[in-house]
C-alpha positions as CSV (number, residue, x, y, z in Angstrom):
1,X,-40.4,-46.9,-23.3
2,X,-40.9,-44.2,-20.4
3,X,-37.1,-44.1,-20.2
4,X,-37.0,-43.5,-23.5
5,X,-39.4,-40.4,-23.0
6,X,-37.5,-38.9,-20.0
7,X,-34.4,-38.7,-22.0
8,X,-35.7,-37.8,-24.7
9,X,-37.6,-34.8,-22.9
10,X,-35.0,-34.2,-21.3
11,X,-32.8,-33.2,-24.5
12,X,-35.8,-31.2,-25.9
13,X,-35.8,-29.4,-23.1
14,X,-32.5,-28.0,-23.4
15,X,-32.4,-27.8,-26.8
16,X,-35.4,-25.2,-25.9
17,X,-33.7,-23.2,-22.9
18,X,-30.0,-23.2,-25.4
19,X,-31.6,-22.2,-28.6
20,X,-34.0,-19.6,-26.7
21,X,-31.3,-18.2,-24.8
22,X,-29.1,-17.6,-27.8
23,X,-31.8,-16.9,-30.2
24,X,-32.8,-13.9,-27.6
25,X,-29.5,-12.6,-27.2
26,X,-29.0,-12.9,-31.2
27,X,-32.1,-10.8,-31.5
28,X,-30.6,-7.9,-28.9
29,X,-27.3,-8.0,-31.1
30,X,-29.1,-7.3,-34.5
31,X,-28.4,-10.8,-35.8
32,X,-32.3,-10.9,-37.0
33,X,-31.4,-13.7,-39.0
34,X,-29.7,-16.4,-36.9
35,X,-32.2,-14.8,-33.8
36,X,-34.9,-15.9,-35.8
37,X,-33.8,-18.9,-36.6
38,X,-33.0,-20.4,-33.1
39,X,-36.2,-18.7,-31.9
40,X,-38.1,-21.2,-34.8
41,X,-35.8,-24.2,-33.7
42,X,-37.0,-23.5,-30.2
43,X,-40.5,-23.1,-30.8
44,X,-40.7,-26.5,-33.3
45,X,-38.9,-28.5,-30.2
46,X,-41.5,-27.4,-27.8
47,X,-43.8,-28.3,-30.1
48,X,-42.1,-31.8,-29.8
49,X,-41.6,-32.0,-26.6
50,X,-45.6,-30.9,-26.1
51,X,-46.4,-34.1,-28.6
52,X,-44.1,-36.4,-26.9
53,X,-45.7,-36.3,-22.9
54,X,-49.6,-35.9,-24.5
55,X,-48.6,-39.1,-26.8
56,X,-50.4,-37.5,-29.9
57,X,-50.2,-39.5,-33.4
58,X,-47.4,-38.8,-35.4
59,X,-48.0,-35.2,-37.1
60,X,-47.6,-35.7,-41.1
């Protein structure tokens, strides 16, 4: 199961840094839209990633 975990983090993690990084520079180009967008996909994964290491109950 920790296996599991560390990949798992792992791909949350750069799921965070890619969709931060391009959510940012979608911002700077007046692409409000999509910016906004990849900034919500990024906040909801570290929100993930946050549940997955503090083992909380599944949110429903």
């Amino acid at each position: 199961m920790w296996a599991l975990k560390i990949i798992f983090g792992a791909l949350l993690i750069l799921i965070i840094l890619g969709t931060g990084i391009f959510g940012y520079i979608a911002w700077r180009a007046q692409a409000r839209k999509w910016g906004a967008g990849l900034l919500a996909i990024a906040a909801i994964c570290a929100y993930l990633f946050y549940w997955l290491i503090l083992e909380l109950p599944i949110p429903l």
